[in-house]
Biopython code that builds the backbone (N, CA, C, O; Angstrom):
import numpy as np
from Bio.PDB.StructureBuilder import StructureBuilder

atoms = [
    (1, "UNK", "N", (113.139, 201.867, 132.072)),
    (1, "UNK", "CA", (112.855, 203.067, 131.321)),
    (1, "UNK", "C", (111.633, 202.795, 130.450)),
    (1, "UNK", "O", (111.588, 201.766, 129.777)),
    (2, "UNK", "N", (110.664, 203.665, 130.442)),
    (2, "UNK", "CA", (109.188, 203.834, 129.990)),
    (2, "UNK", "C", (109.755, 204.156, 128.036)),
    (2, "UNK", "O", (110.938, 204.134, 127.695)),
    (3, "UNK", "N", (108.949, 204.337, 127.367)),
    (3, "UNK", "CA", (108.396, 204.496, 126.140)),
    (3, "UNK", "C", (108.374, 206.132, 125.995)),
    (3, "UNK", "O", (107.498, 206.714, 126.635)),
    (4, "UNK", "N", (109.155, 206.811, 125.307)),
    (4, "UNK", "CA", (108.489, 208.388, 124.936)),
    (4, "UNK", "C", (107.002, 207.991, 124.312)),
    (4, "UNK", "O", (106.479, 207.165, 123.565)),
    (5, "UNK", "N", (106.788, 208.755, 124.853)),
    (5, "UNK", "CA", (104.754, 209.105, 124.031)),
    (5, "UNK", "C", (104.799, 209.968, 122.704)),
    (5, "UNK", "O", (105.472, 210.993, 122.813)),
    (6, "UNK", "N", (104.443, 209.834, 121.960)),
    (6, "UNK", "CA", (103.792, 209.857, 120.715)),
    (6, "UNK", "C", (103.739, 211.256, 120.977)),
    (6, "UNK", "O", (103.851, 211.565, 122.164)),
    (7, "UNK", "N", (103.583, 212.251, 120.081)),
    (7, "UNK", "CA", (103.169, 213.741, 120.235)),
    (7, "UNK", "C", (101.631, 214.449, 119.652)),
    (7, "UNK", "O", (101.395, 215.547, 119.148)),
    (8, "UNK", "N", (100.869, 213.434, 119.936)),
    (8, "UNK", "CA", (99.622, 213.547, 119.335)),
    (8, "UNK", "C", (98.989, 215.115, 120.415)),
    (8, "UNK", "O", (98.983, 215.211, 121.642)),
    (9, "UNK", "N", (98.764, 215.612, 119.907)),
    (9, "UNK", "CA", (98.145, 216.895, 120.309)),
    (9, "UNK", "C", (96.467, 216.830, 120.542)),
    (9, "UNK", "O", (95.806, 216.107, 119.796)),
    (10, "UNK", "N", (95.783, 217.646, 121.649)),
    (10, "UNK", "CA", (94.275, 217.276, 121.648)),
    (10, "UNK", "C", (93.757, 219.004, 121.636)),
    (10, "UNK", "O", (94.486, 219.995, 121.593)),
    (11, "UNK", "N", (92.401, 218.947, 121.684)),
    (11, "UNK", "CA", (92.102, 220.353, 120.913)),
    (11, "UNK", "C", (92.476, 221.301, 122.421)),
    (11, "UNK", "O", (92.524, 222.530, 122.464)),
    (12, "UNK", "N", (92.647, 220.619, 123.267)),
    (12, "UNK", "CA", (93.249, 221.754, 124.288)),
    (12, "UNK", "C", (94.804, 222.539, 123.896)),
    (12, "UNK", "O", (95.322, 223.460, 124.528)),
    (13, "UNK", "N", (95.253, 221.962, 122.854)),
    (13, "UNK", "CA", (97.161, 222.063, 122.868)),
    (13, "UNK", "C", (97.565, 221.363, 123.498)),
    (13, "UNK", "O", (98.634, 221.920, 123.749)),
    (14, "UNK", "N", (97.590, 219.990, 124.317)),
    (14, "UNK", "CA", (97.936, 218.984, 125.043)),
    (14, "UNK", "C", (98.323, 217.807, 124.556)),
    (14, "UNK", "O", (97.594, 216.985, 124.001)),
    (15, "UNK", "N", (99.651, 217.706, 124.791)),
    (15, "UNK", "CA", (99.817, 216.006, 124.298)),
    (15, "UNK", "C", (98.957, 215.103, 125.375)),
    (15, "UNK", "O", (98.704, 215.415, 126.538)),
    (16, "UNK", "N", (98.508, 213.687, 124.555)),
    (16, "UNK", "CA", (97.895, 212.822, 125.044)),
    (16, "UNK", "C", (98.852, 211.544, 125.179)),
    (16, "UNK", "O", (99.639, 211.532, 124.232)),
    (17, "UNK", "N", (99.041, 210.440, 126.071)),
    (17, "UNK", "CA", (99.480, 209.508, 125.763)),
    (17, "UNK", "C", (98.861, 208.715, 124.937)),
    (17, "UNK", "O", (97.877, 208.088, 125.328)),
    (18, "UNK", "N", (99.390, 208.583, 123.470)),
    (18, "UNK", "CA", (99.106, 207.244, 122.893)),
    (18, "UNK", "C", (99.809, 206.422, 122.100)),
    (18, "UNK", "O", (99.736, 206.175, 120.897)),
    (19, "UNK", "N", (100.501, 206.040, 122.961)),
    (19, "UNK", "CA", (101.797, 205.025, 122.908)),
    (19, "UNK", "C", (100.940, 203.565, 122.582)),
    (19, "UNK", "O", (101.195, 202.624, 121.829)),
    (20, "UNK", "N", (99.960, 203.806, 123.390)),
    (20, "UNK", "CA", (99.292, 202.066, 122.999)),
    (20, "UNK", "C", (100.385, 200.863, 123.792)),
    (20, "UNK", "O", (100.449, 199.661, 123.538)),
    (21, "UNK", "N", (100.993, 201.460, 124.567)),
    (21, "UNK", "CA", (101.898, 200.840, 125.758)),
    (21, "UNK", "C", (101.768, 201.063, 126.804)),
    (21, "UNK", "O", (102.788, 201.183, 127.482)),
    (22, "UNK", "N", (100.391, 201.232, 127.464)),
    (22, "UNK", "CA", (99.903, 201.380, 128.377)),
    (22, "UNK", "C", (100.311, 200.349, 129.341)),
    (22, "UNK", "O", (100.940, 200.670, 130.349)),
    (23, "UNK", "N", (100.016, 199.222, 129.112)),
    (23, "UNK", "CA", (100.434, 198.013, 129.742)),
    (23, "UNK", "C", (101.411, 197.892, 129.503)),
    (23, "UNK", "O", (101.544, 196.843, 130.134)),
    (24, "UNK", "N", (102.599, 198.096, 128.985)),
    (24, "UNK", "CA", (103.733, 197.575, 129.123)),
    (24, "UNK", "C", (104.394, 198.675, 130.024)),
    (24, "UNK", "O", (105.204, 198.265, 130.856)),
    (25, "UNK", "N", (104.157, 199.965, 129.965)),
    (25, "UNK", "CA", (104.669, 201.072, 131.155)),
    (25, "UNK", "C", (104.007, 201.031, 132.682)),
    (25, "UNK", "O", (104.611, 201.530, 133.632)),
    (26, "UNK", "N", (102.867, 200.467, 132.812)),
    (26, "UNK", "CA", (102.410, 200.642, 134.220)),
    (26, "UNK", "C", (103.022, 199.020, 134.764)),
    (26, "UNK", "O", (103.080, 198.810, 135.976)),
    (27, "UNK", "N", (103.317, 198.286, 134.093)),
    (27, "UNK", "CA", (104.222, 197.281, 134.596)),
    (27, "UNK", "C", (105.486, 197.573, 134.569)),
    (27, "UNK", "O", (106.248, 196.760, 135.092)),
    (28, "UNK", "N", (106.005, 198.709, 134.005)),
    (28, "UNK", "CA", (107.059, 198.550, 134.408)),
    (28, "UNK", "C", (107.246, 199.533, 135.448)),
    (28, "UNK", "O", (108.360, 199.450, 135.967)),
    (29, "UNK", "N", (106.457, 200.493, 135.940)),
    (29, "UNK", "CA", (106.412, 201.509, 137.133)),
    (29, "UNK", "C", (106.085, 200.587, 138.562)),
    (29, "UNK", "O", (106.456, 200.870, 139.701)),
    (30, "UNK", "N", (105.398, 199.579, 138.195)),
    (30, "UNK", "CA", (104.623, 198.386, 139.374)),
    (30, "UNK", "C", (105.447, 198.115, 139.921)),
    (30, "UNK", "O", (105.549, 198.307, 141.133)),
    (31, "UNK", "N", (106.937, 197.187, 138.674)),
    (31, "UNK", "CA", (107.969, 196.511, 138.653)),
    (31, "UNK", "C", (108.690, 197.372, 139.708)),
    (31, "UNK", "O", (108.318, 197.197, 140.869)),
    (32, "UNK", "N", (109.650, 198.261, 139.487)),
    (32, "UNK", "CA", (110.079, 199.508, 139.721)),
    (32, "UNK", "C", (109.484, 199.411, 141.439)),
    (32, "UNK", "O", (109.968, 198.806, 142.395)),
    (33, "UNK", "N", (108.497, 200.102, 141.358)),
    (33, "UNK", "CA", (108.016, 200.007, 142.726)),
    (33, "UNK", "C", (107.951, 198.757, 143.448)),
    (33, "UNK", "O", (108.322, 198.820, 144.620)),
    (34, "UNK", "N", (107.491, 197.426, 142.933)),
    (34, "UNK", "CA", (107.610, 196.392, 144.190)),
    (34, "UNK", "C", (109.072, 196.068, 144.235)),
    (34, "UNK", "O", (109.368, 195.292, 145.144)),
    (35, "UNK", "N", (110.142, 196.509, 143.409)),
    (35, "UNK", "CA", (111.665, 196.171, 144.304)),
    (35, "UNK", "C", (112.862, 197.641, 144.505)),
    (35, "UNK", "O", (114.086, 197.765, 144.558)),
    (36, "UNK", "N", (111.397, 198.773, 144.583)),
    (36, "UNK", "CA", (111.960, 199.916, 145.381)),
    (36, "UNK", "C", (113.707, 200.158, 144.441)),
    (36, "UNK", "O", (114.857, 200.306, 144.856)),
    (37, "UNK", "N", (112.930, 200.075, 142.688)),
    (37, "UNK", "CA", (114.303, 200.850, 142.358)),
    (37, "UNK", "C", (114.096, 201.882, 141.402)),
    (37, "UNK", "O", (112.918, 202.141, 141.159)),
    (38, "UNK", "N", (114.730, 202.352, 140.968)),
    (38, "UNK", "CA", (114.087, 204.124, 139.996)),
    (38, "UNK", "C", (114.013, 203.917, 138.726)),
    (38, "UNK", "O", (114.883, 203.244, 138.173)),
    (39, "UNK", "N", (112.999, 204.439, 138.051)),
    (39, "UNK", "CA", (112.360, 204.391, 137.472)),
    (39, "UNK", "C", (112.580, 205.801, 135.977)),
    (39, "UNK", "O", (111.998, 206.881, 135.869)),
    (40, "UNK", "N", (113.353, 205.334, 135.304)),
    (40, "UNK", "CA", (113.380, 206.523, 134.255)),
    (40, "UNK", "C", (111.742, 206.406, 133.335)),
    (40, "UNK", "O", (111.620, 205.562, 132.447)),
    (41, "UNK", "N", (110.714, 207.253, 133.660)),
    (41, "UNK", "CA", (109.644, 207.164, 133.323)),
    (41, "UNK", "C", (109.823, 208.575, 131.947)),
    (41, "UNK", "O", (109.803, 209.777, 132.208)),
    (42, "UNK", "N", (109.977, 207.999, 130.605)),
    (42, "UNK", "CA", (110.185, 208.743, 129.352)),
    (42, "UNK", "C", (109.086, 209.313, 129.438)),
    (42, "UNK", "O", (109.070, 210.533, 129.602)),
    (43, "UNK", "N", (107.617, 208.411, 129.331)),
    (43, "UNK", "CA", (106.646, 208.679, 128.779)),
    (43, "UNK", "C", (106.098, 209.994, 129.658)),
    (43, "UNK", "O", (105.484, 210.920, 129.127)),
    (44, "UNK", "N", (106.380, 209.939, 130.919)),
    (44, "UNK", "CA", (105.922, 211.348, 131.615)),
    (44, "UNK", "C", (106.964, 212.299, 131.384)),
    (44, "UNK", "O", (106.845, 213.122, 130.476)),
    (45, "UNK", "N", (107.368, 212.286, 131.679)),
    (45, "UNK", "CA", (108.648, 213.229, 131.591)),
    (45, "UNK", "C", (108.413, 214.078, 130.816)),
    (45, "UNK", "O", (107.954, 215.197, 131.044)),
    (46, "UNK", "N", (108.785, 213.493, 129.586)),
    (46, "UNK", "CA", (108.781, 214.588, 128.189)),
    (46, "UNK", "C", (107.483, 215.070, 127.347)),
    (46, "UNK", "O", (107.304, 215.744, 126.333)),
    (47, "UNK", "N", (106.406, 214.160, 128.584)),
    (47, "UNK", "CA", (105.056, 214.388, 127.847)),
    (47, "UNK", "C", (104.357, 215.857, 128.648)),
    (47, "UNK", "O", (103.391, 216.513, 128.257)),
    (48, "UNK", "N", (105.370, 216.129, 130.103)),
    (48, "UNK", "CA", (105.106, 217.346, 130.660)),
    (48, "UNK", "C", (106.122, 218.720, 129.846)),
    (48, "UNK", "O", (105.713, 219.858, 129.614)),
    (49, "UNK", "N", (107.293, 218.247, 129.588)),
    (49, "UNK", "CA", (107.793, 219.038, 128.773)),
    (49, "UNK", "C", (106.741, 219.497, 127.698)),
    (49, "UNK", "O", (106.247, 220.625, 127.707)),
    (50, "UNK", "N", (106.483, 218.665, 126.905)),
    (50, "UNK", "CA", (106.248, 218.747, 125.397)),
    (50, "UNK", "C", (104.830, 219.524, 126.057)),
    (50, "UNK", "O", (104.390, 220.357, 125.265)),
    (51, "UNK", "N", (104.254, 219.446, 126.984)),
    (51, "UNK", "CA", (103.284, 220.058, 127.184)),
    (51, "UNK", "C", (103.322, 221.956, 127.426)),
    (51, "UNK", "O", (102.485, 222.771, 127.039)),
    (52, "UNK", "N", (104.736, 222.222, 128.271)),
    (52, "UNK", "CA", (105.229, 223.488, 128.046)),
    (52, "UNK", "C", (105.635, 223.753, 127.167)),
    (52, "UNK", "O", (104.822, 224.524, 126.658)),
    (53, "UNK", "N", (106.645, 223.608, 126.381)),
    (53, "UNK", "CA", (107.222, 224.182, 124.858)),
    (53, "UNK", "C", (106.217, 224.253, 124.018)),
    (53, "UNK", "O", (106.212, 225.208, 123.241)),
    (54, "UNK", "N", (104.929, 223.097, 123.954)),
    (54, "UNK", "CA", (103.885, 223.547, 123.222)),
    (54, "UNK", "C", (104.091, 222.807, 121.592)),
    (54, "UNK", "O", (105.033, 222.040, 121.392)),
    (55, "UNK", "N", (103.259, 223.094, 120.682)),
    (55, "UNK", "CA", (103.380, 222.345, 119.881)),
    (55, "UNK", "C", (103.826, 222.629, 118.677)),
    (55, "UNK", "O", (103.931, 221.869, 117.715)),
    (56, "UNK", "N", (104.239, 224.407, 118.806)),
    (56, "UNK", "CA", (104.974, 225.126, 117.459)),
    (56, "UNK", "C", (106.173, 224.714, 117.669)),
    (56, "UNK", "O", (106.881, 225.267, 116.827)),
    (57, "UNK", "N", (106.708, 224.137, 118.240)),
    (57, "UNK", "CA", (108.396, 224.550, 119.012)),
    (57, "UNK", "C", (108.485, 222.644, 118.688)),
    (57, "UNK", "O", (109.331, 222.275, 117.873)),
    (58, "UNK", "N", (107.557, 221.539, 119.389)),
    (58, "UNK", "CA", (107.940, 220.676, 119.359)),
    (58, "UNK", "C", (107.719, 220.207, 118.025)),
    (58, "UNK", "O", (108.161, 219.070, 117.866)),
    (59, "UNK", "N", (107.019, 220.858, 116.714)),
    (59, "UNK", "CA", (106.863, 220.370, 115.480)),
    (59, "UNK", "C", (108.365, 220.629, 115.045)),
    (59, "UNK", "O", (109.003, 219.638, 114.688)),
    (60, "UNK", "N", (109.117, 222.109, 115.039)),
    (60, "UNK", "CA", (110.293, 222.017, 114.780)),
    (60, "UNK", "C", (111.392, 221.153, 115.031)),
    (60, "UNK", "O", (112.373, 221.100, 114.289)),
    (61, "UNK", "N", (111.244, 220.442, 116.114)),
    (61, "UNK", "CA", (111.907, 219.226, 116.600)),
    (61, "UNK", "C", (111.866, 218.044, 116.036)),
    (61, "UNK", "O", (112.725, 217.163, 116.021)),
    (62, "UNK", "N", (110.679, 218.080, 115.511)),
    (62, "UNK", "CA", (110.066, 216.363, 115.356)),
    (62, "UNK", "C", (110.983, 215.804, 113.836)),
    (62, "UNK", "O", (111.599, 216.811, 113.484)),
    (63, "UNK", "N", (111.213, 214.978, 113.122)),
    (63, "UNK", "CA", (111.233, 214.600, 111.999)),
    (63, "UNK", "C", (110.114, 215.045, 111.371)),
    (63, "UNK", "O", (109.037, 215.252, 111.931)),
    (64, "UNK", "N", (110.432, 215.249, 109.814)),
    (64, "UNK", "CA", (109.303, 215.336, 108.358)),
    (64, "UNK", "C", (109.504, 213.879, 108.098)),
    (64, "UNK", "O", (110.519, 213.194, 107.970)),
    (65, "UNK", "N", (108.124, 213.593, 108.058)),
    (65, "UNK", "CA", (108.123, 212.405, 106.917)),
    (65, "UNK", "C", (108.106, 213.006, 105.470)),
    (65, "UNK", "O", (108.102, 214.222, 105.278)),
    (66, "UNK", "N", (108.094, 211.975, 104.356)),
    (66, "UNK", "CA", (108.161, 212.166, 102.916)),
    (66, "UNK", "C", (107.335, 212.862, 102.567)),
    (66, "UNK", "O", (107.841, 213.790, 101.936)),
    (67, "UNK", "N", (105.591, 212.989, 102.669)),
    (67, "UNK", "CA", (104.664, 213.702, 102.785)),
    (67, "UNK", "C", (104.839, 214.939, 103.151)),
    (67, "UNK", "O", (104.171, 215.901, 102.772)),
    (68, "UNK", "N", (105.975, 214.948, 104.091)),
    (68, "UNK", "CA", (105.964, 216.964, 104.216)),
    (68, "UNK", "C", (105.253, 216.482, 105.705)),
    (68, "UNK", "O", (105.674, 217.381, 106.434)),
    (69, "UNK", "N", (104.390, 215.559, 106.619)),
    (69, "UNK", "CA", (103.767, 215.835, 107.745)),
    (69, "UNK", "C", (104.601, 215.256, 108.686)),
    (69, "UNK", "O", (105.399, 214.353, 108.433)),
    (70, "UNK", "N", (104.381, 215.886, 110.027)),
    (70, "UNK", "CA", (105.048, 215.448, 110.901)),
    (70, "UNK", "C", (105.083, 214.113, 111.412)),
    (70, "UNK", "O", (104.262, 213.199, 111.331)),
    (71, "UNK", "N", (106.370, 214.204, 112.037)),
    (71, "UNK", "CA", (106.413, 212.561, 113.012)),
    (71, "UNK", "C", (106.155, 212.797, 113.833)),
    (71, "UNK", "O", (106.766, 213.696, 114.412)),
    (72, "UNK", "N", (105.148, 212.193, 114.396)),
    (72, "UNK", "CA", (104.994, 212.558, 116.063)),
    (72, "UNK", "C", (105.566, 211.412, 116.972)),
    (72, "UNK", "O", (105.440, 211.355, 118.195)),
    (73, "UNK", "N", (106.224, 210.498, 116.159)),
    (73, "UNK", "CA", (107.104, 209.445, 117.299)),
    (73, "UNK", "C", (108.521, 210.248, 117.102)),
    (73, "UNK", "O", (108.769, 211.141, 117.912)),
    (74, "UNK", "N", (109.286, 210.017, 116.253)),
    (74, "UNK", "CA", (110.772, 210.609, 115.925)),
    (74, "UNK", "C", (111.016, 211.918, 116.201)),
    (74, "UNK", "O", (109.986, 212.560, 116.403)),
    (75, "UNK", "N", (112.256, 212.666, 116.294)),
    (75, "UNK", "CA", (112.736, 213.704, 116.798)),
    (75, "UNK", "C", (113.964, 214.013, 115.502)),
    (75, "UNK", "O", (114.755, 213.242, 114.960)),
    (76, "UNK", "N", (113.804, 214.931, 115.384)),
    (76, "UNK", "CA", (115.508, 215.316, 114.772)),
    (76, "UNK", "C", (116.815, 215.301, 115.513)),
    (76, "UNK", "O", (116.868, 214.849, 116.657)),
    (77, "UNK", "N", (117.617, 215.665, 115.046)),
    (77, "UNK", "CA", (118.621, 215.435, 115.365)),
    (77, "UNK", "C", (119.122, 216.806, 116.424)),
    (77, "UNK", "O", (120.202, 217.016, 116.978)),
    (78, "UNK", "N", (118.040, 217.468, 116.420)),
    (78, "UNK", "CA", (118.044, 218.791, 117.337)),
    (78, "UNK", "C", (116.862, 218.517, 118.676)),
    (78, "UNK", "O", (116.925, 218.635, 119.900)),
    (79, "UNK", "N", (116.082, 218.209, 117.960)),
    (79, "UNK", "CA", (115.299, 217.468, 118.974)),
    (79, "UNK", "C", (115.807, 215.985, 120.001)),
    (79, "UNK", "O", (115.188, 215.522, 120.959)),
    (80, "UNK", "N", (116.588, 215.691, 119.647)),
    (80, "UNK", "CA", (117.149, 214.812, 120.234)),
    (80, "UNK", "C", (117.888, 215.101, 121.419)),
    (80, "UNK", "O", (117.660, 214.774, 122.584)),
    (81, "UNK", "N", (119.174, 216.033, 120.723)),
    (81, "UNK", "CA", (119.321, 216.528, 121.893)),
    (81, "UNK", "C", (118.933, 217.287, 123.053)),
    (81, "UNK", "O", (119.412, 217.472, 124.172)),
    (82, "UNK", "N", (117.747, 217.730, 122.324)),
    (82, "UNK", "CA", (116.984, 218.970, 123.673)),
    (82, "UNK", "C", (115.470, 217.639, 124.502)),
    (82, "UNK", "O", (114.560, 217.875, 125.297)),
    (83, "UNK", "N", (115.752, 216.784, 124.034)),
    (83, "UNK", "CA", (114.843, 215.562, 124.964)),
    (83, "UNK", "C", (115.971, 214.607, 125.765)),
    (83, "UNK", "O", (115.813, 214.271, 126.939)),
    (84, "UNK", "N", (117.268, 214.176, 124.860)),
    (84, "UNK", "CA", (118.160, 213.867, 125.569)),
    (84, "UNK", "C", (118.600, 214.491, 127.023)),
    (84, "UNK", "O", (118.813, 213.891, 128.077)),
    (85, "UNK", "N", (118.678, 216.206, 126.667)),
    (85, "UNK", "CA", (119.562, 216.760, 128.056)),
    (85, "UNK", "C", (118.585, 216.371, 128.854)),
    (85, "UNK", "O", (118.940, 215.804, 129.888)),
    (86, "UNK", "N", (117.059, 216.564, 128.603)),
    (86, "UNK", "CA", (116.137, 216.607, 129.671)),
    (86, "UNK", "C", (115.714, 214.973, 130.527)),
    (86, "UNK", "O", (115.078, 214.886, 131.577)),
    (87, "UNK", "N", (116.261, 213.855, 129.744)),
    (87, "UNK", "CA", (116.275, 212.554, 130.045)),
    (87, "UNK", "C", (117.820, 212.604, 130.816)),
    (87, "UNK", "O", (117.842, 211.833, 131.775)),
    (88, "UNK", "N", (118.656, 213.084, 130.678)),
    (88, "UNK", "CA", (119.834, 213.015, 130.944)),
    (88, "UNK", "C", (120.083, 213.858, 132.520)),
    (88, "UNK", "O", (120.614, 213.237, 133.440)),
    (89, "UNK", "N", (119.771, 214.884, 132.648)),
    (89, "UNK", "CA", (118.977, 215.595, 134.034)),
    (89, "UNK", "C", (118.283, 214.654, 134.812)),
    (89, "UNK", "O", (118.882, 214.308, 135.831)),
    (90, "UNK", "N", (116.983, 214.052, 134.575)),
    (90, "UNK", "CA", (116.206, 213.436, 134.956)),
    (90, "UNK", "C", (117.010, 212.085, 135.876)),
    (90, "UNK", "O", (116.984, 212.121, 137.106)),
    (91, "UNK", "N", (117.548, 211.188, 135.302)),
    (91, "UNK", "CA", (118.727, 210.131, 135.253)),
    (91, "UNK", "C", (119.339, 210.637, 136.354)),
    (91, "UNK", "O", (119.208, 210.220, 137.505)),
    (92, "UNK", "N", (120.228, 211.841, 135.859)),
    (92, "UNK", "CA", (121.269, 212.211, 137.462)),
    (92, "UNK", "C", (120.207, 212.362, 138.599)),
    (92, "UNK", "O", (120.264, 211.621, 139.580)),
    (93, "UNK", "N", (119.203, 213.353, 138.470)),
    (93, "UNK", "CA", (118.373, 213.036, 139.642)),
    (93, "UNK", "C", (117.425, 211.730, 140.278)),
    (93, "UNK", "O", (116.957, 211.671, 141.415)),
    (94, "UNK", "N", (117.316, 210.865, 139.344)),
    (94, "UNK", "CA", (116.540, 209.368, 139.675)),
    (94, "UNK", "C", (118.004, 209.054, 140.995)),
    (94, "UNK", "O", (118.063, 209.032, 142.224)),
    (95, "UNK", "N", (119.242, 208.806, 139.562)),
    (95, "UNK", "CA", (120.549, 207.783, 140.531)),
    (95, "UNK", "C", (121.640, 208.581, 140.566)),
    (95, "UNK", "O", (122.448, 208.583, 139.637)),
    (96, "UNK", "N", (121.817, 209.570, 141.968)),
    (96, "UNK", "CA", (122.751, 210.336, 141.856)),
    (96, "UNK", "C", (124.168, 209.935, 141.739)),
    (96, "UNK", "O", (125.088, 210.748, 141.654)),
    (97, "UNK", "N", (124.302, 208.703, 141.738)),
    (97, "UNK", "CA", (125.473, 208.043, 141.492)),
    (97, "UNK", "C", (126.160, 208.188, 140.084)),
    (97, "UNK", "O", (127.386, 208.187, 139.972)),
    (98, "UNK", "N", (125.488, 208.285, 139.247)),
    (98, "UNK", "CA", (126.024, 208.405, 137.828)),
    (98, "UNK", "C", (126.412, 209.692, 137.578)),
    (98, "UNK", "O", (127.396, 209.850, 136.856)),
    (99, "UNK", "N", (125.502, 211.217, 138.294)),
    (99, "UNK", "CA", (125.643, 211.833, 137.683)),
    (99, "UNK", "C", (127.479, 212.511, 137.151)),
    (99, "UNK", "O", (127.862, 213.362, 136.348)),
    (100, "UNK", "N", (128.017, 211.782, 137.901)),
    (100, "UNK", "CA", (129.671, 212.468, 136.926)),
    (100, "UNK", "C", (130.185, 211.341, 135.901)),
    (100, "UNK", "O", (131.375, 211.197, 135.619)),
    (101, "UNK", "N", (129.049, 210.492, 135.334)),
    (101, "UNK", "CA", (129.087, 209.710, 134.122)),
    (101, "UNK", "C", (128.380, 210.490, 133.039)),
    (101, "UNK", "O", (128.486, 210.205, 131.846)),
    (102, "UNK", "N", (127.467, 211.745, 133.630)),
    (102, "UNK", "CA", (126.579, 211.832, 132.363)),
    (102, "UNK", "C", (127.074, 213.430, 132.659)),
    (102, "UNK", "O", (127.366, 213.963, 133.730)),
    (103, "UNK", "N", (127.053, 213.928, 131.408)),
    (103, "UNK", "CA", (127.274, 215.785, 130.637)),
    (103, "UNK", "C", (126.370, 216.005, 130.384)),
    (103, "UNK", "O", (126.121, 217.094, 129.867)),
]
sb = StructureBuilder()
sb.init_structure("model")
sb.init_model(0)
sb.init_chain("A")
sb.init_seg("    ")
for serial, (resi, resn, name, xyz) in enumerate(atoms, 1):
    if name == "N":
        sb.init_residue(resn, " ", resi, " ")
    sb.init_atom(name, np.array(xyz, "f"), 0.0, 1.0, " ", f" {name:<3s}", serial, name[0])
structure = sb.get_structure()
């Protein structure tokens, strides 16, 4: 399982990856691929989400820091669950074996 990406926004409305774990996720997709097993890839996943819901919707999600500004790593506790179901979906479809382990 990859790294969620950061929610840094670019002047298009687009999240960007910048996890700064570049290398540690394309080794682990390499990994993944040279022994042909699945791959829960966070960092795409929710970085195509976060790209539809957009960035009014995913600020409501995110944690406040003390400052009053957003987190763009952390999630609330509402946000959690609405990245959870979508990691949790994802999962049953990677290894359909689990899916009557996961709700």
């Amino acid at each position: 399982m990859t790294n969620e990406t950061e929610r840094r926004w670019n002047s298009d409305g687009k999240v960007t990856n910048n996890t700064g774990f570049a290398v540690y996720e394309n080794a682990l997709r390499a990994v993944a691929k040279e022994r042909n097993v699945p791959l829960l890839d966070v960092e795409a996943f929710p970085t195509d989400l976060f790209n539809i819901v957009g960035r009014q919707k995913m600020d409501t999600l995110s944690k406040t820091k003390a400052d009053g500004s957003i987190d763009v790593i952390h999630v609330n506790a509402t946000g959690g669950m609405f990245i959870g179901v979508f990691i949790a979906d994802n999962a049953k479809r990677l290894v359909p074996e689990l899916a009557p382990y996961i709700q």
